[in-house]
N, C-alpha and C positions, 0 to 999 in steps of 0.2 A: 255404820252411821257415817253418811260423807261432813267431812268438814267442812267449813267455809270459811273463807279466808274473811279478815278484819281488819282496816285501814281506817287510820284516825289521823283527822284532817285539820290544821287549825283555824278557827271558827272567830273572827274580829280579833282582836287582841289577847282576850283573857279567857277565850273559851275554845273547847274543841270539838268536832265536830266526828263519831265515832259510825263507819257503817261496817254491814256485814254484807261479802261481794254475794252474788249470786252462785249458785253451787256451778261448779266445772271453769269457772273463772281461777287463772291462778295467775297472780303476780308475779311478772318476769323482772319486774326493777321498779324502785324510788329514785326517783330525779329531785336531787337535794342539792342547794347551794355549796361548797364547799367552802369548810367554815376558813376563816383566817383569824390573825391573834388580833386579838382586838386592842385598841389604844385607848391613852387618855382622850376624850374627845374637845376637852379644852387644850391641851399640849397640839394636840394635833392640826389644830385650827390657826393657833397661834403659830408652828412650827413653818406652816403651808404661806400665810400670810409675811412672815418672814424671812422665805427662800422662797418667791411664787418664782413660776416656769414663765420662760418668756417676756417680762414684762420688771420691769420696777416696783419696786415694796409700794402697797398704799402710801405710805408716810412721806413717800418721796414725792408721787406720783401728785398726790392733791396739793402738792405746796403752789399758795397764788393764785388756788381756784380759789369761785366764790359758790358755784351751784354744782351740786352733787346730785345724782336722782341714784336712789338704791333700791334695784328690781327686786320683789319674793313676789313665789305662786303661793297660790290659794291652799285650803286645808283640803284639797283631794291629792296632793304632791306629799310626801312625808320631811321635806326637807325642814331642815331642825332647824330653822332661820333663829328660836330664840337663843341657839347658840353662836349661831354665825356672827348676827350682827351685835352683840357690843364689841365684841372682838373685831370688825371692821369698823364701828362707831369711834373706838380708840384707837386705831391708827389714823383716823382724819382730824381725831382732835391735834395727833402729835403731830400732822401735816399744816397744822391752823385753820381746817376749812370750821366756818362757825356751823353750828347747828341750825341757824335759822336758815344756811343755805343746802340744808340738806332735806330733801325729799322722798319718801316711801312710796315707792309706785306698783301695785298689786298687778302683776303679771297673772290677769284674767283668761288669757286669750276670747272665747264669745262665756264664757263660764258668769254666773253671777254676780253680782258687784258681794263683796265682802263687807259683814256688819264690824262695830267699832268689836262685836266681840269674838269674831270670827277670829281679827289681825290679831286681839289679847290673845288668843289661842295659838298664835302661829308665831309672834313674837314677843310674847310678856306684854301684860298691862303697863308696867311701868314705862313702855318706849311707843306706846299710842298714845301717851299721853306726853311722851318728852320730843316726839319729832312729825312735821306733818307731812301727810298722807294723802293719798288717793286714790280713787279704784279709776284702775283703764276702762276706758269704754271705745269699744271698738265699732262703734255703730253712727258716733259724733264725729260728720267731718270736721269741725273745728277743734277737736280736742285731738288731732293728728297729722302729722307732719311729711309733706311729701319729700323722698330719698331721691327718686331718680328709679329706673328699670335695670330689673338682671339681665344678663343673658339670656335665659328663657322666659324673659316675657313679662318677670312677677313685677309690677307696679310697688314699688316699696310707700308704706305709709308707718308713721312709728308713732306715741304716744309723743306729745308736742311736750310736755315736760319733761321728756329723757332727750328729743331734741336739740332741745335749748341749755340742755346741761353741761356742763366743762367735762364733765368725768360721768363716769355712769358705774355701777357695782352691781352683777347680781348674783345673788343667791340663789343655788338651786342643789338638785341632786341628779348622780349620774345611774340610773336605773334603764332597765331594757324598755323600748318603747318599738311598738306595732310599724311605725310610719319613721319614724328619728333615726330609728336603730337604737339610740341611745337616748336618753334626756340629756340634759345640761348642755351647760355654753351657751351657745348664741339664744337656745330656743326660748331663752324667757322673754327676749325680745319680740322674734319671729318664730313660733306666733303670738307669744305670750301678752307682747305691750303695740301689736300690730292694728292696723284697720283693717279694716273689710276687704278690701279688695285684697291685700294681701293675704290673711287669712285662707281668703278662696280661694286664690291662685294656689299657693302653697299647697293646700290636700287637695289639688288635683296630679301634682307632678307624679305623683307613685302610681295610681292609675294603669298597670299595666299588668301582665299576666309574670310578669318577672320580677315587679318590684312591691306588687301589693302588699306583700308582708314580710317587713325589712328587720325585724326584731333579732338584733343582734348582729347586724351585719356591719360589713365595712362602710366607711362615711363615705370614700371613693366610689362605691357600688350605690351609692343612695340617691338620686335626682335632687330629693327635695332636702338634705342636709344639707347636701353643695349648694343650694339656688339659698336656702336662710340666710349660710354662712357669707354668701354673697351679697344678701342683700341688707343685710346688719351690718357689714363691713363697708355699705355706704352710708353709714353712721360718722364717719371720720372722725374722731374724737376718742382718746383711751375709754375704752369697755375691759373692765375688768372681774374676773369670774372668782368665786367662792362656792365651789361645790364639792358634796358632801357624797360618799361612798358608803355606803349601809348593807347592814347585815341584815337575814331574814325576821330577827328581832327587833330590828329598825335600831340597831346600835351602830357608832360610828368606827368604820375600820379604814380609812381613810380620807383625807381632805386635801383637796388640790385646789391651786391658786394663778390666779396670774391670767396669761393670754386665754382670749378665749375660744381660739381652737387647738393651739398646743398644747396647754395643759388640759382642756378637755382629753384631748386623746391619749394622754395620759393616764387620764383617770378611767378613761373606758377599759384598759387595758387590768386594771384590778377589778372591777366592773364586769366584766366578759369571763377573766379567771375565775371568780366567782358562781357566779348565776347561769355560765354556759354549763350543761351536762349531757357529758356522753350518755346516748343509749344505747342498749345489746343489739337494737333492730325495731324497726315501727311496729307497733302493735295492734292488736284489733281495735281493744277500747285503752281509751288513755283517761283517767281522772283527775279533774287538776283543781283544785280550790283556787280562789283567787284572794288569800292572803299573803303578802300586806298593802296590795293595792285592794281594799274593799269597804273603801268607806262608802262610794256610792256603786252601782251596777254600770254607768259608763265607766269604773275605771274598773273596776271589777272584772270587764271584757276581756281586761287586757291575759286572763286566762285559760282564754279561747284563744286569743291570738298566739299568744306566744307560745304555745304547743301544738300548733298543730300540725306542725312536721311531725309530730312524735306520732301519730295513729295513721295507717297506711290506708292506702285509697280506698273509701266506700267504707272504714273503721268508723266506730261511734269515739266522740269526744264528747266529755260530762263535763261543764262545768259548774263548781258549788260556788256560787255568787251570794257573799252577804248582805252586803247594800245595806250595811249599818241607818246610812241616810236617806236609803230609795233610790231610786232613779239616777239622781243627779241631772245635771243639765245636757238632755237628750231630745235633739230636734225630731227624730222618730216619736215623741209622747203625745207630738198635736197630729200624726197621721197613721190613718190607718191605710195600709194598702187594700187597691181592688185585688189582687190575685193570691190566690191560695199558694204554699207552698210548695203540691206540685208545677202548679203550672208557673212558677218562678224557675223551678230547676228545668223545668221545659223548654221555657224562652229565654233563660241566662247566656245562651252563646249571641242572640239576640239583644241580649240586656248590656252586656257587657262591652260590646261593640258600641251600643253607642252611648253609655253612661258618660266618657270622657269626655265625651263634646258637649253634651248639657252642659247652658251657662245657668251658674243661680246665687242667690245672695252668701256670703259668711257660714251663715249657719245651715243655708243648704247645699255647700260645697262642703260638709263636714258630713252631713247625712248621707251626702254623695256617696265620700267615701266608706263609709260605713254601709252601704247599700253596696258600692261595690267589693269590698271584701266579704260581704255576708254569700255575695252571689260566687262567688269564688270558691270559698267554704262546702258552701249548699253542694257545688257542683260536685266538690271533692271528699264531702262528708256526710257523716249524719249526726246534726247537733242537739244536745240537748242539756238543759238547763236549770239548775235548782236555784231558785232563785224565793225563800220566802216572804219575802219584805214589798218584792213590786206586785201590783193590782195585776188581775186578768186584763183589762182594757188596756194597759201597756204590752200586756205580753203579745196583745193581737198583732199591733203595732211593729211587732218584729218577726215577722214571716219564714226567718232563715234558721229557726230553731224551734223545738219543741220544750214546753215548758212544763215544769214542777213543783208543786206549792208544799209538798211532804214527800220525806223518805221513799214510802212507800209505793205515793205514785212514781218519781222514778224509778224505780228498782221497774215496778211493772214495765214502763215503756222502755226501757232497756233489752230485758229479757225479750221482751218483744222483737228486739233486733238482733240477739245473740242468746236463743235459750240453749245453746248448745257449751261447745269449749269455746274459748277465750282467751288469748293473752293480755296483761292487764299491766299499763305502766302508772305508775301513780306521782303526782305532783301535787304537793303538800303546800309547797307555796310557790303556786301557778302565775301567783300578779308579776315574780320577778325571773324566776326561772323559766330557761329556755332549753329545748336540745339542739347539741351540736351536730351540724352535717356528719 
């Protein structure tokens, strides 16, 4: 009786997610975050806050302002803002700045405006209610603030209430990201509290066959790190960071503070020890969930992306997308393409060539890039996707993969592409982990 190997996946937070491989498939390796000791996460916040890298304590720093604007993203980011921010709220009291001059500005980038009970969720009801708020809108020339231009080109426009602010703080977490390399630091800014043009500009910089997919790489090696960090930094005015470091539990094992590209790169450096994992060799098919980024299916992607060094050329990549919330805010949902996904990978040297020069709004310089990684992918994979939560009418809408609404029919389309042997890597929690060259 042949055996068959059994990989269990975790499944949203509290649940898991158990398959059995296909017979002759055998698991060559788990690519698992390496854990580290975990802290107190209020010691820890408070400890960062007073020794931040680069920059002067809050307490110092806000003595004599009047306006404060304090960046968080939205609930598709995990960042624990309702522990960040009383522990930043208290060092501005000890600086004197008042409360009525302190403002909450929801680092949206084109994402949905946040309800009063989204923010309850992201930062305690008690401080919607003790400090005001806003959601960026990146689409309202007047609610955004022209910088000046980068070096390459990008039109800086920022959120006119972090503009006009004496001080600025924000909140985030430093996780692997497809495009960033990293999150945190500047990005809640750029793109987080940007306009349109900027926005756009921005996801077009990576656009090339060497930097399409930066997940985990150096910030020097990134276009579009360098061109944010540039163009945030014609903000002139102290910006100050609070970002959080997390485990695949979403517990906190480090918090760094202060400048907001030196102490980022500080913190990417326990960040990368972490969630980078050696593998023995790329394999045919690689499995990767995409927990604990999966509350919606765009961020849930991010498990497609950040593996796919791990499965070698022409290898099947699976990934198990929960989409807790569905979809999420995906400019792909209002189209559907004319061509089938042969004839995508057919005309992809075609596509790809001239994708980078298409001009188009915000949200379709984000599609862009999502269209040009997918054609990328396509060329160098074969993807495919469990996904139960999104409708068939969206999955047409995404051409660069094959989709699966049960077990069972994956397993089918799989076999279909490997009924034979198989080497199999598996990635458990695909949203954060990555393999290293």
């Amino acid at each position: 009786m042949t055996v068959r190997e059994r990989v269990t996946i975790p499944w949203g937070s509290s649940e898991t997610l158990t398959l059995d491989l296909p017979e002759k498939w055998k698991v060559i390796g788990v690519l698992e975050p390496r854990p580290l000791a975990p802290v107190d996460p209020d010691a820890a916040v408070r400890q960062a806050l007073e020794s931040p890298i680069g920059m002067p304590p809050l307490r110092e720093l806000g003595k004599g302002l009047r306006r404060v604007a304090v960046l968080v993203d939205d609930l598709s980011r995990p960042t624990p803002a309702g522990l960040l921010l009383p522990n930043v709220v208290a060092e501005l009291d000890a600086a004197g700045v008042l409360r009525e001059g302190l403002t909450l500005v929801t680092a949206l980038g084109t994402h949905r405006p946040m309800t009063r009970d989204d923010l309850a969720k992201k930062i305690g009801a008690e401080w919607v209610e003790r400090l005001a708020w806003e959601n960026h809108d990146y689409a309202a020339p007047a609610r955004n603030t022209f910088l000046g231009t980068t070096s390459r080109g990008t039109p800086v426009y920022v959120n006119a209430t972090v503009a006009a602010a004496d001080l600025v703080v924000s909140l985030g977490v430093i996780e692997p990201h497809v495009i960033a390399g990293f999150g945190g630091g500047y990005k809640n800014l750029i793109p987080g509290a940007a306009g349109a043009q900027t926005i756009g500009a921005t996801h077009t910089l990576n656009l090339t066959p060497a930097t399409f997919n930066m997940t985990g790489r150096p910030a020097g090696e990134n276009p579009m790190r360098l061109d944010l960090e540039e163009g945030s930094a014609l903000l002139a005015k102290p910006f100050f960071i609070v970002n959080a470091i997390l485990d695949m539990s979403l517990g906190v094992v480090r918090v760094v503070a202060g400048h907001p590209v030196a102490a980022h790169r500080e913190g990417v450096k326990t960040a990368a020890e972490m969630y980078g994992a050696k593998i023995p060799r790329a394999a045919d098919v690689v499995i990767a969930g995409s927990y604990p980024m999966d509350i919606d299916f765009r961020q849930g992607l991010k498990a497609l992306a950040n593996n796919i060094r791990a499965v070698r050329p022409g290898g099947l990549l699976i990934a198990l997308i929960r989409a807790t919330e569905g979809t999420g805010h995906m400019p792909s949902e209002r189209r559907r393409p004319a061509l089938s996904r042969g004839m995508l990978k057919l005309l992809a040297p075609l596509l790809l060539r001239v994708l980078p020069r298409k001009r188009s709004a915000a949200q379709g310089e984000e599609f862009k890039f999502f269209t040009y990684f997918g054609l990328q992918a396509l060329r160098r994979n074969q993807l495919l996707v469990y996904a139960p939560t999104v409708s068939r009418e969206f999955a047409a809408g995404m051409p660069f993969a094959e989709f699966a609404w049960t077990p069972d029919e994956m397993w089918a389309m799989a076999r279909g592409r490997f009924a034979g042997e198989a080497e199999v890597l598996v990635v458990p929690a695909g949203g954060v982990t990555y393999p290293l060259p």
